[in-house]
SEKOL-293664 format. One line per 3 residues: number of its first residue (from 1); for each residue x, y negated, z negated of C-alpha. Coordinates in pm, whole numbers, padded with zeros to 5 digits, always signed. Example, Ala and Ser with C-alpha at 12.3 -4.5 7.8 and 13.67 -1.06 7.14 Angstrom:
<pts>
1	+01230/+00450/-00780 | +01367/+00106/-00714 $
</pts>
This chain:
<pts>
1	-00324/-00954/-01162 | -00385/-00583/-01314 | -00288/-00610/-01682 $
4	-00079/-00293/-01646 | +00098/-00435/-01350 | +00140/-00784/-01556 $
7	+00295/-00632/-01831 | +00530/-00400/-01644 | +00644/-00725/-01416 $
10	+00733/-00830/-01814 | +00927/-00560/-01911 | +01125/-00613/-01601 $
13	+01178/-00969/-01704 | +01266/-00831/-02108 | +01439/-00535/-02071 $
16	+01782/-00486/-02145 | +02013/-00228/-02045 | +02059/-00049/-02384 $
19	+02371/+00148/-02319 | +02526/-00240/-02194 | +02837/-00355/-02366 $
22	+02717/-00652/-02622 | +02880/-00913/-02730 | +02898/-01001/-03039 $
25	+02684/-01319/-03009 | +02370/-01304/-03229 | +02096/-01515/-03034 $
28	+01857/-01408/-03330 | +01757/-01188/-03536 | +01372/-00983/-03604 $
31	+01436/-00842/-03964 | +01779/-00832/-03921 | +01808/-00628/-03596 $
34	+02017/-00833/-03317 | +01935/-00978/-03045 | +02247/-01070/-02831 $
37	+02313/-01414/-02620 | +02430/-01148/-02356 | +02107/-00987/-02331 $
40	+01887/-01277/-02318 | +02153/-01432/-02005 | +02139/-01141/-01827 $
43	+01720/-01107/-01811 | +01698/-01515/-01758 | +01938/-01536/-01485 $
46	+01801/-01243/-01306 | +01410/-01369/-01362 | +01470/-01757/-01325 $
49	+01364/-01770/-00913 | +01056/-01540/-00998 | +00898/-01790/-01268 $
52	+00678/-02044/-01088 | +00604/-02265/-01403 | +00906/-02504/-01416 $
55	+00828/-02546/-01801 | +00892/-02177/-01857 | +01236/-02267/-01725 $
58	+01333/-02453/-02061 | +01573/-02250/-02275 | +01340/-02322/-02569 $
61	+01034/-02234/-02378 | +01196/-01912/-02216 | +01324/-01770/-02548 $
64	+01005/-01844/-02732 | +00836/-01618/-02477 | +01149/-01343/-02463 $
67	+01112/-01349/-02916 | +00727/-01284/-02856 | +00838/-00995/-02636 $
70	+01070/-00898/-02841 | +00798/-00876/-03185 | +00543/-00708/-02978 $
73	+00799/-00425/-02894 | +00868/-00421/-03273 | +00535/-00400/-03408 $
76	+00466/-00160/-03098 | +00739/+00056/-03229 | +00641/+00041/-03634 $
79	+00274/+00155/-03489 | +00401/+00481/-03399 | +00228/+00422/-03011 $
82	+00626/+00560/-02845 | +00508/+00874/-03045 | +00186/+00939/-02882 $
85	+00120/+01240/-02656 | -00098/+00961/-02394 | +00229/+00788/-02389 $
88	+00511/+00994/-02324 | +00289/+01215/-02082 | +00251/+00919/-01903 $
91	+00622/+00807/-01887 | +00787/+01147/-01840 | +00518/+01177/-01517 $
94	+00625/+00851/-01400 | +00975/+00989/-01438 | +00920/+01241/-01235 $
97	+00757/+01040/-00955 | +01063/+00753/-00955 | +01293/+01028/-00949 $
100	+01173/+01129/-00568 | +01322/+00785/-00459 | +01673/+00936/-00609 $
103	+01679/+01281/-00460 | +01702/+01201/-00121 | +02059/+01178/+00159 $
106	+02015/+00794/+00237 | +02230/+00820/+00543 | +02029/+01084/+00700 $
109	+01700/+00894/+00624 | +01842/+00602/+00759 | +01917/+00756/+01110 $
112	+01575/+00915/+01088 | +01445/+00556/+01036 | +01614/+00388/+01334 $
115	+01526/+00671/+01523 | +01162/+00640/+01459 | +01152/+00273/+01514 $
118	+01269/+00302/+01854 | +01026/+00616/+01957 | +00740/+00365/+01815 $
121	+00779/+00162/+02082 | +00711/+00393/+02310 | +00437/+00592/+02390 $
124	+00430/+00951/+02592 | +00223/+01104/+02783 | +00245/+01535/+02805 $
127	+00111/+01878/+02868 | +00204/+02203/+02669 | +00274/+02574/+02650 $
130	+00245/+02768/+02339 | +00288/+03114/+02323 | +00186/+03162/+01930 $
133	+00465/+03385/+01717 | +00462/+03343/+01302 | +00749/+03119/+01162 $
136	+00838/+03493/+00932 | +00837/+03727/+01257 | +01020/+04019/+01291 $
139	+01345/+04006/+01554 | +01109/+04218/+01781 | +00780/+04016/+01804 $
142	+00979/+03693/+01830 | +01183/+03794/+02111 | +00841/+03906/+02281 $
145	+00709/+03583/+02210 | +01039/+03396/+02373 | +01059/+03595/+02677 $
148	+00704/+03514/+02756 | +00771/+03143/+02749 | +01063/+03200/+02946 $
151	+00871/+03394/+03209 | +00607/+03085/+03217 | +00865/+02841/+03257 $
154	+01026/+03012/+03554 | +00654/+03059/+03714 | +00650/+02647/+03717 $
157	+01014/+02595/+03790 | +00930/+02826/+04122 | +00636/+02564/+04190 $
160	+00361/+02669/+04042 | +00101/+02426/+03902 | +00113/+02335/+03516 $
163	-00226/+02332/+03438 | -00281/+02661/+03634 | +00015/+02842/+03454 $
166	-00103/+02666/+03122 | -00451/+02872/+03137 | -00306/+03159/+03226 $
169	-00033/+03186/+02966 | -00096/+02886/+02676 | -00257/+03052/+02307 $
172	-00324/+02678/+02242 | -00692/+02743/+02193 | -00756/+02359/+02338 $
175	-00617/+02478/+02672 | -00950/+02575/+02754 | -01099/+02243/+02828 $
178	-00746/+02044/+02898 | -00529/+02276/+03068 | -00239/+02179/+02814 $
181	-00300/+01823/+02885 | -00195/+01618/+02565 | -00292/+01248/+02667 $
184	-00074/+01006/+02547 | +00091/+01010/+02198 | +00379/+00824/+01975 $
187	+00588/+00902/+01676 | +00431/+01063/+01385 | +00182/+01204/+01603 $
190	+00312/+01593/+01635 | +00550/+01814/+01448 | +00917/+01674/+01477 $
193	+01058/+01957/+01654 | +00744/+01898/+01945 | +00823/+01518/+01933 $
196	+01160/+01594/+01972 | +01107/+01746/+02316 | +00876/+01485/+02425 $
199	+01098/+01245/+02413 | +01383/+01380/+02507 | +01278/+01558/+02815 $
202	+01286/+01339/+03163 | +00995/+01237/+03302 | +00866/+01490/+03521 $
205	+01059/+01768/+03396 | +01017/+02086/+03168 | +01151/+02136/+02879 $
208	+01408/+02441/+02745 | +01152/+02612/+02520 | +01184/+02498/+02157 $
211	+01002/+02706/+01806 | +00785/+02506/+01559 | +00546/+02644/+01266 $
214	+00319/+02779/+01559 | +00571/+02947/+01772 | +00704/+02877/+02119 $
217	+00664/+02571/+02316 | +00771/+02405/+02667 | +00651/+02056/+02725 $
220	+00609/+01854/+03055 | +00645/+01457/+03022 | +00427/+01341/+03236 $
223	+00421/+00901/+03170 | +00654/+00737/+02925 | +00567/+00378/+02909 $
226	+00644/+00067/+02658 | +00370/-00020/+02374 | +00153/-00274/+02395 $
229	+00263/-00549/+02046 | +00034/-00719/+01800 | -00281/-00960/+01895 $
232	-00400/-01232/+01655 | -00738/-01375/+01757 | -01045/-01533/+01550 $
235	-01426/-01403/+01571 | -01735/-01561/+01473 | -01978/-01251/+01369 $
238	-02326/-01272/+01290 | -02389/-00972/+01056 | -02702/-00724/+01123 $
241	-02873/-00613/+00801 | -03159/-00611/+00634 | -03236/-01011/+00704 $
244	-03118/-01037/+01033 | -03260/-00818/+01325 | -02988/-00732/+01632 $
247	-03230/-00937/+01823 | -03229/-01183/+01617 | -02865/-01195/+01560 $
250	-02783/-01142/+01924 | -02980/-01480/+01986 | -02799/-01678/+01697 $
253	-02475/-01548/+01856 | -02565/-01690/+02174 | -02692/-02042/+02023 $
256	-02372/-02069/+01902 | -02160/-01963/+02211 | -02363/-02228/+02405 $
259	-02210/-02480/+02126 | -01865/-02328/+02241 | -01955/-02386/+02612 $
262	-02082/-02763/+02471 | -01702/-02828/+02321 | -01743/-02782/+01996 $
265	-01425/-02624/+01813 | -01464/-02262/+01755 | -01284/-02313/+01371 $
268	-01539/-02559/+01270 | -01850/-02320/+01414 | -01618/-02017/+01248 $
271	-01579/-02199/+00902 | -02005/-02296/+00915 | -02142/-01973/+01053 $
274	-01965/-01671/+01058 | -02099/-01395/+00821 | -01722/-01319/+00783 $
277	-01641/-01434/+00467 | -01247/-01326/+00412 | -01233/-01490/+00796 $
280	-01435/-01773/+00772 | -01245/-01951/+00560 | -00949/-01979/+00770 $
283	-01172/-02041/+01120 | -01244/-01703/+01192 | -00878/-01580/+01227 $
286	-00814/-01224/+01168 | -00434/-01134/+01041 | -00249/-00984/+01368 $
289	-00314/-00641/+01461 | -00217/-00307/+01713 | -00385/-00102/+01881 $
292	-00592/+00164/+01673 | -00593/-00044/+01331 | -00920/-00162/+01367 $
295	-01264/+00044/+01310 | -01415/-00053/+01620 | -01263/+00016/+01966 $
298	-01496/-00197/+02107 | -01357/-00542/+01917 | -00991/-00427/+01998 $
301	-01076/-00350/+02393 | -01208/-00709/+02419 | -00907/-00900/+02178 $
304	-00653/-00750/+02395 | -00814/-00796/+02724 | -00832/-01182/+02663 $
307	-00514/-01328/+02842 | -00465/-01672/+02791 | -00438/-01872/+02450 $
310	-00792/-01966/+02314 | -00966/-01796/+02547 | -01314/-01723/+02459 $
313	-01461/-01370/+02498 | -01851/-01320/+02592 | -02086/-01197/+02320 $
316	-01958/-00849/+02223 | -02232/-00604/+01967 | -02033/-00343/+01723 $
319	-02151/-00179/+01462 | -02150/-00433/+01218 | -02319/-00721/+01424 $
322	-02277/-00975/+01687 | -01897/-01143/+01736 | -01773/-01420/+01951 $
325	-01351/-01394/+01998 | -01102/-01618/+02072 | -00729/-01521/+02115 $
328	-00505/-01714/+01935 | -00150/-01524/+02020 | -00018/-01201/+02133 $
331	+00261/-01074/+01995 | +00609/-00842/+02103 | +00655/-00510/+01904 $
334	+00738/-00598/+01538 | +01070/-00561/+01475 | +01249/-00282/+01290 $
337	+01276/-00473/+00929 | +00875/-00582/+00962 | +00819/-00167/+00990 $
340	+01075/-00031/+00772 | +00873/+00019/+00473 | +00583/+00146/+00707 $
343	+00835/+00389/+00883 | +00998/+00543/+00547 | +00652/+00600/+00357 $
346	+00564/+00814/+00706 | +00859/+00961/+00734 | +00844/+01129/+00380 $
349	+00485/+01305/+00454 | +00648/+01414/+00811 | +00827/+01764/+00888 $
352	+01132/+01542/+00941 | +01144/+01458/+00577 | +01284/+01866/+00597 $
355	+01630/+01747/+00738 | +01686/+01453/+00497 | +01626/+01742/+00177 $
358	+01826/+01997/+00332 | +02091/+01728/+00417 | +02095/+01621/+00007 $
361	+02080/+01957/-00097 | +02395/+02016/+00062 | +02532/+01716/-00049 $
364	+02425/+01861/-00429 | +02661/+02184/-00349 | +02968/+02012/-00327 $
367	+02900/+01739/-00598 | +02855/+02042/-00816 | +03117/+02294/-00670 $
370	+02812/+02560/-00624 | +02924/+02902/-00452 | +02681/+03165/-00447 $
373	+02849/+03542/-00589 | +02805/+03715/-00244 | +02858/+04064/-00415 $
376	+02536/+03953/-00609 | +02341/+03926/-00325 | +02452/+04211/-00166 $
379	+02331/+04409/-00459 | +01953/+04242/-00425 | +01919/+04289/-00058 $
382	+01976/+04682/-00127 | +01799/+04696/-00499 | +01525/+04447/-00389 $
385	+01241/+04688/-00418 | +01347/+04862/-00705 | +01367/+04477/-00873 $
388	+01030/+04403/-00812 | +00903/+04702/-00975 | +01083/+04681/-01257 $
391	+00965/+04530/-01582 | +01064/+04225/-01769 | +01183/+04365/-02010 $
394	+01429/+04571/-01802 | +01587/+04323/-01619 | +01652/+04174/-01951 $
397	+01872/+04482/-02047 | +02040/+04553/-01724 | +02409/+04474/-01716 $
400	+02401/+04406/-01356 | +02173/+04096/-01459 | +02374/+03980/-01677 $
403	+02643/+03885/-01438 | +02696/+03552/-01328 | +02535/+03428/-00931 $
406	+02638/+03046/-00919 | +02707/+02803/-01196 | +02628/+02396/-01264 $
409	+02868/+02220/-01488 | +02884/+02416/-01768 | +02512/+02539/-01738 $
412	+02552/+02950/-01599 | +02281/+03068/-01407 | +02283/+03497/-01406 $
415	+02124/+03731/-01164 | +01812/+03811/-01368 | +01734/+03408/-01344 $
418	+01704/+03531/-00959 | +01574/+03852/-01042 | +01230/+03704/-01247 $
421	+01251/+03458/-00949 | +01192/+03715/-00692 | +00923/+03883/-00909 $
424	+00706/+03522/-00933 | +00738/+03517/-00552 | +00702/+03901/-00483 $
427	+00327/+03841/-00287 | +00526/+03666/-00031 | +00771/+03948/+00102 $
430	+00506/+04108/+00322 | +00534/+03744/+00520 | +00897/+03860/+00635 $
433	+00951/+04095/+00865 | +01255/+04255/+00677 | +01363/+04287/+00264 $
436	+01727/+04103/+00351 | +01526/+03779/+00545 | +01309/+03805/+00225 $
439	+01632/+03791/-00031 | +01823/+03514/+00166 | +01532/+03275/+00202 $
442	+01443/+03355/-00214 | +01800/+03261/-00297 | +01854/+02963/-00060 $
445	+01498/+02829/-00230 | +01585/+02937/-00623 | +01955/+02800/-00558 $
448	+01803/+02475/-00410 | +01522/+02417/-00664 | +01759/+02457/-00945 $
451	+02045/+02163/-00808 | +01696/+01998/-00765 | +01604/+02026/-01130 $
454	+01899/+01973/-01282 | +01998/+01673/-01073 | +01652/+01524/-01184 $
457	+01731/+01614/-01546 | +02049/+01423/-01559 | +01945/+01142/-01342 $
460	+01903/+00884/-01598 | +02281/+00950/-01701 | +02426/+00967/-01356 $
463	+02247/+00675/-01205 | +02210/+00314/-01363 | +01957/+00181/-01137 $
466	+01721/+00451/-01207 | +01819/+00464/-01608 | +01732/+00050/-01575 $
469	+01325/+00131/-01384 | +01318/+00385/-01668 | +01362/+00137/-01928 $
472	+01145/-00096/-01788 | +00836/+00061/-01711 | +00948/+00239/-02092 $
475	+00853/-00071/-02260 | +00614/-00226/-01969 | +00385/+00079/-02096 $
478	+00466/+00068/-02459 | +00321/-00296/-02439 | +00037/-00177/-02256 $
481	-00071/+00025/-02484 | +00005/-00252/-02795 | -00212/-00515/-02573 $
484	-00475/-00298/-02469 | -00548/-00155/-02899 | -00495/-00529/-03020 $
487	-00600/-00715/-02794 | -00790/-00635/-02428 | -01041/-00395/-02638 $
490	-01130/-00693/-02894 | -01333/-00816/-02678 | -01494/-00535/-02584 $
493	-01620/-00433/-02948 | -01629/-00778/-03128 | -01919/-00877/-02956 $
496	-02048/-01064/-03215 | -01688/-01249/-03264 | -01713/-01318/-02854 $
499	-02055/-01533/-02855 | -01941/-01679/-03167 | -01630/-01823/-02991 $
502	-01872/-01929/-02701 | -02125/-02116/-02913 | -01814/-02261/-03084 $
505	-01645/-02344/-02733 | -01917/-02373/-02510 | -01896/-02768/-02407 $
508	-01582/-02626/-02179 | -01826/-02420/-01977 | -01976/-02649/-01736 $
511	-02133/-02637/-01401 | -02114/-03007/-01270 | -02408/-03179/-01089 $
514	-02504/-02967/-00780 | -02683/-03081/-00435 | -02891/-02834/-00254 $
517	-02850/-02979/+00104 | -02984/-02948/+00477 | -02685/-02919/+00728 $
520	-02753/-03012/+01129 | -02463/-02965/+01325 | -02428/-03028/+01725 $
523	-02115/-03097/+01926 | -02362/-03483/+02076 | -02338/-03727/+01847 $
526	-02712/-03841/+02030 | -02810/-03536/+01901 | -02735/-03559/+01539 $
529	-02872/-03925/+01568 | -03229/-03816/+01686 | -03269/-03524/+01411 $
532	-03141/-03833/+01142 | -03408/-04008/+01244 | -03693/-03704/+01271 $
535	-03566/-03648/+00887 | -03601/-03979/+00750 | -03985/-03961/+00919 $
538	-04021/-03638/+00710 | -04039/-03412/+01058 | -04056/-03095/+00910 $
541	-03743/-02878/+01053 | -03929/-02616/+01221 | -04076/-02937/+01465 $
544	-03721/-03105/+01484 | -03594/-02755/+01625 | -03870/-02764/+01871 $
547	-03820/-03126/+01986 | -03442/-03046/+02043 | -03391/-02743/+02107 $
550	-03545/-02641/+02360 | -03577/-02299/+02591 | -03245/-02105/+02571 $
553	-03093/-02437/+02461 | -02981/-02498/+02171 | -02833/-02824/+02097 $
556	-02855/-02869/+01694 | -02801/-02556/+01425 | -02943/-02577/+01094 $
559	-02873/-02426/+00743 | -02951/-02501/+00391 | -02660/-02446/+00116 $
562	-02583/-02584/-00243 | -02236/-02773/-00271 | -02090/-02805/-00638 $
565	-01934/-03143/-00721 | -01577/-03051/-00785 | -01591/-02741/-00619 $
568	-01677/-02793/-00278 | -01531/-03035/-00044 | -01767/-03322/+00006 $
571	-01782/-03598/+00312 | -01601/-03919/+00201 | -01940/-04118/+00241 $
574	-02157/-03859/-00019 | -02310/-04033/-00282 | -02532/-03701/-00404 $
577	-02877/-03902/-00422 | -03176/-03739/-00327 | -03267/-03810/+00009 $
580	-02913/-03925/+00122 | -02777/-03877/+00469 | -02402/-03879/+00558 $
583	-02286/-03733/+00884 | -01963/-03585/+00888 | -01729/-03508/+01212 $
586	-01463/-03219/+01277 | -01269/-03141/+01573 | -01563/-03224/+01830 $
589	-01838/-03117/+01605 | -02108/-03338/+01406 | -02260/-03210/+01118 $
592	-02548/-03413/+00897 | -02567/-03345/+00598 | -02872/-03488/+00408 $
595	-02936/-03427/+00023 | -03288/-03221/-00051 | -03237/-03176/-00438 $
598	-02982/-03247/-00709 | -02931/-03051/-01012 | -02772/-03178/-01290 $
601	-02480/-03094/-01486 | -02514/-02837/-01753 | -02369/-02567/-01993 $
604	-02356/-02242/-01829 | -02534/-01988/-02040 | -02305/-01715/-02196 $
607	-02382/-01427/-01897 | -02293/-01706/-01654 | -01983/-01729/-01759 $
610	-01920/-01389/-01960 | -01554/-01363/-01789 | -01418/-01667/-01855 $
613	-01519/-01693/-02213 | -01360/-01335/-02239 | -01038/-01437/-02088 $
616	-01008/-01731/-02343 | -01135/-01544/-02594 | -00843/-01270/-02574 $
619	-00567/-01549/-02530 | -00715/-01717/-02884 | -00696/-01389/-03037 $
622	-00353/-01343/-02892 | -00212/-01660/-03011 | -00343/-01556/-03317 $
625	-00214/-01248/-03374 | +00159/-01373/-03256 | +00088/-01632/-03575 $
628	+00112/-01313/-03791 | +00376/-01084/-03669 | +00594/-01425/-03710 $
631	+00487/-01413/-04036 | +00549/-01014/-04149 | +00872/-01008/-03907 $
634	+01145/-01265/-03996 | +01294/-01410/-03701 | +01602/-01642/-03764 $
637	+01734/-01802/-03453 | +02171/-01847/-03456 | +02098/-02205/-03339 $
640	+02475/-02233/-03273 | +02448/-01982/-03044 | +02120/-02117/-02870 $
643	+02334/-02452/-02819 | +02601/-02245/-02607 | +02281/-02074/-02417 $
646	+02154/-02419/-02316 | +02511/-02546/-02226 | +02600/-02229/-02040 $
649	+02239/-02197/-01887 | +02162/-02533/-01774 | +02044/-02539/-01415 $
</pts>
């Protein structure tokens, strides 16, 4: 696990809400300052389910590790690191970026949720009209811009062909080659507005024109049609690189679909000879999967083509070799709570996300009573030129600007806030068509930023769940920091004090004996008995191949690979002597396995096993450096009050 992730998983497990109402039971005491019995319930109660080690679940055990926590934080503290810029730049950005979870209207984003899970089940099929107008147009060029969808729309309605209409009128500059022809699409794929339409209009019909960022539209549904689910099916590649030709790997790919044909299990051949590795493992199985999530359109045409379960496909070549699949299940649609978290992370990068912050800014208004002084804005939209002229300094003195426009709490926002607002954003009025669109989009952004910001800046006293993260990642990253100084970066510098500890330690690193073997494996058990017998006449296996396999046939695949005692799994009959044959059998398939060389058991050298020693080497040092801070921090433990604990905590 990343260390920073570790430790902030541990401040989740430590923290305590500090603005909680304590009791007055002392659990103990670090030089005097309390630690209360409520505090300590609280964070075991809520942790006990996540803590896999059952020992860890012993009072004793449990509040030796919360008092380490505890002394860390202390000595974390008395090192000045909740002072350091690094520090609180990091936790006032994190801040910021937990706060975008807050400042959103949950019951719109819900609706948009359930509404997107139900469009993803769907797919459409479409063509288009645009007739291009900007978003900041004046009255004029818009209504040019409408009236010419409107007259295209009526030339179709009349019976005119799409396509034919679409050249003639579309400014979609892809109508050239598609004649407004979309293809199929699903959710996420367009604007909101567009997808909107799409899947709202019948089939067949047109619809009423509708304005995005790009102007006018009128979409035809042509096909609306269910999704296809989820496939789960295995493979057996066989990579092409630098040692393996495609040739050569389109032969070995057929060898071992002829072992298929021959009966053999397609996990066993998966687990021995797939180049796979993260698959191979498991027989070839790949987790489950739609359409477009893999890099290779090729592999995904084939696993959904295959119809019945384990049906085997034919040799298939992509780009990263040769692959034999078997479908193992196809699957319905997931279901809304497998794509929720999928859904919502989309939804905030979409145009939709627009509703849900308009929807919460609104709600902001009435939390905070916010009216706008009309007579203020009346004054902009006829001074507005003369206020972006004028200097700093003058709006300053103005009395005009002193009034107040709206007001939060007791925090008064004035006209000249506005005023230096309009000035930052003066390079945008030429975007509007008129001074008053100009002034009523400036306010309804200034007015919205600012519920924004202050709403952020008082989060952590209006909201307890947030004020609770805050505290935890707080001292997650204040015991970073203490870890990664005292610690993580020992090892790094004491280089010295790290092979010391090695040489001092080093019987613990040990490879155990190790057999490089010859594997034979064939689906006959014949087979396997005549290549025994070739090996124990010391047939080379370059002649064995050619006595038994022969032509196109191949009856018997060999390999060479070194099995660890204690690390790999070894055939019940292995007795690791040189020369020894055991034969071994799996779901149909026979595999001999005959012993060429055995190394012995040894130290590993220092490189070998550089990241272990480190690990161990930074726990000593650890354990250490706990022995000390016991000593210059005095805890005393209310043993009274650790009796109630285990009599109030016991599970």
């Amino acid at each position: 696990m990343n260390k920073k992730v570790l430790l902030f998983f541990l401040g989740s497990i430590f923290f305590a809400q500090i603005n909680a109402q304590q009791t007055k039971d002392v659990l103990f005491t670090i030089d005097q300052n309390p630690v209360y019995f409520s505090e300590f319930k609280r964070v075991y109660l809520k942790n006990i389910d996540l803590v896999k080690d059952d020992s860890q679940k012993n009072i004793d055990k449990y509040l030796s590790l919360f008092i380490n926590y505890k002394l860390k934080l202390k000595e974390a503290k008395h090192l000045g690191l909740d002072k350091k810029e690094t520090y609180l730049r990091e936790l006032e950005g994190y801040k910021k970026q937990l706060a975008k979870g807050y400042l959103t209207d949950t019951r719109t984003s819900d609706a948009l949720l359930k509404q997107a899970y139900e469009r993803s089940l769907k797919r459409v099929n479409a063509s288009h009209i645009l007739i291009s107008v900007k978003a900041n147009a004046s009255a004029k060029d818009t209504l040019v811009a409408y009236q010419k969808i409107i007259e295209a729309r009526n030339k179709i309605n009349k019976g005119e062909a799409f396509d034919v209409v679409a050249k003639a009128y579309s400014q979609d500059p892809s109508v050239v080659r598609n004649s407004g022809d979309l293809g199929w699409f699903s959710v996420f794929r367009m604007v909101y507005p567009f997808e909107e339409a799409a899947y709202k209009t019948p089939i067949g019909e047109i619809s009423k024109p509708f304005r995005t960022q790009f102007g006018y539209h009128i979409v035809k549904v042509n096909k609306r049609e269910k999704k296809l689910g989820e496939v789960t099916v295995a493979h057996i590649m066989v990579a092409i690189n630098d040692n393996l030709t495609s040739e050569a790997a389109e032969k070995r790919i057929k060898e071992l679909d002829q072992q298929l044909r021959q009966g053999v299990s397609f996990a066993s051949l998966a687990k021995q000879y797939s180049d796979d590795p993260s698959t191979a493992i498991d027989g070839g199985k790949i987790r489950r999967f739609e359409q477009g999530a893999l890099n290779s359109e090729k592999f995904e045409q084939t696993a959904f083509g295959l119809q019945k379960k384990g049906e085997i496909s034919k040799p298939i070549k992509t780009k990263y070799g040769w692959h034999l699949i078997q479908l193992i299940e196809k699957h319905a649609p997931k279901t809304f709570e497998e794509q929720k978290d999928d859904l919502t992370k989309k939804i905030k990068r979409d145009s939709r996300s627009k509703l849900v912050t308009a929807s919460f800014i609104n709600s902001l208004r009435k939390k905070y009573s916010v009216v706008k002084n009309e007579e203020s804005i009346t004054y902009f939209k006829e001074r507005v030129t003369d206020i972006l002229s004028t200097e700093k300094g003058d709006i300053e003195e103005n009395e005009m600007f002193k009034k107040e426009i709206f007001k939060l709490k007791q925090k008064v926002y004035k006209n000249k806030d506005f005023a230096q607002y309009l000035k930052r954003n003066q390079s945008r009025v030429s975007d509007y068509a008129d001074t008053n669109a100009f002034v009523d989009e400036m306010y309804t952004k200034f007015e919205s930023s600012t519920l924004l910001r202050y709403y952020e800046e008082h989060l952590e006293d209006d909201n307890v769940d947030y004020a609770n993260v805050i505290g935890e990642y707080r001292d997650g990253l204040l015991l970073f920091d203490l870890m990664e100084s005292k610690i993580w970066n020992v090892s790094k510098t004491d280089s010295i004090g790290l092979k010391k500890y090695y040489e001092a330690q080093k019987n613990r690193y040990t490879q155990n004996e190790t057999y490089k073997v010859l594997k034979a494996s064939s689906s006959k058990y014949k087979v396997i008995d005549k290549v025994q017998k070739l090996l124990e006449k010391q047939i080379s296996v370059d002649e064995i191949k050619k006595k038994i396999n022969k032509g196109d046939t191949s009856l018997v695949l060999f390999s060479e690979e070194e099995l660890i005692k204690g690390e790999h799994a070894l055939p019940k009959d292995f007795s690791g002597k040189k020369g020894n044959i055991v034969i071994a059998e799996e779901e149909n398939l026979m595999t001999l396995i005959m012993v060429r060389e055995v190394l012995p058991s040894r130290i590993k050298t220092f490189e070998e096993t550089k990241g272990e020693v480190i690990n161990d080497f930074q726990e000593s040092t650890e354990n250490k450096w706990l022995k000390d801070l016991k000593t210059r921090y005095q805890v005393k433990v209310n043993e009274e009050i650790l009796k109630k604990a285990k009599e109030e905590l016991s599970i």
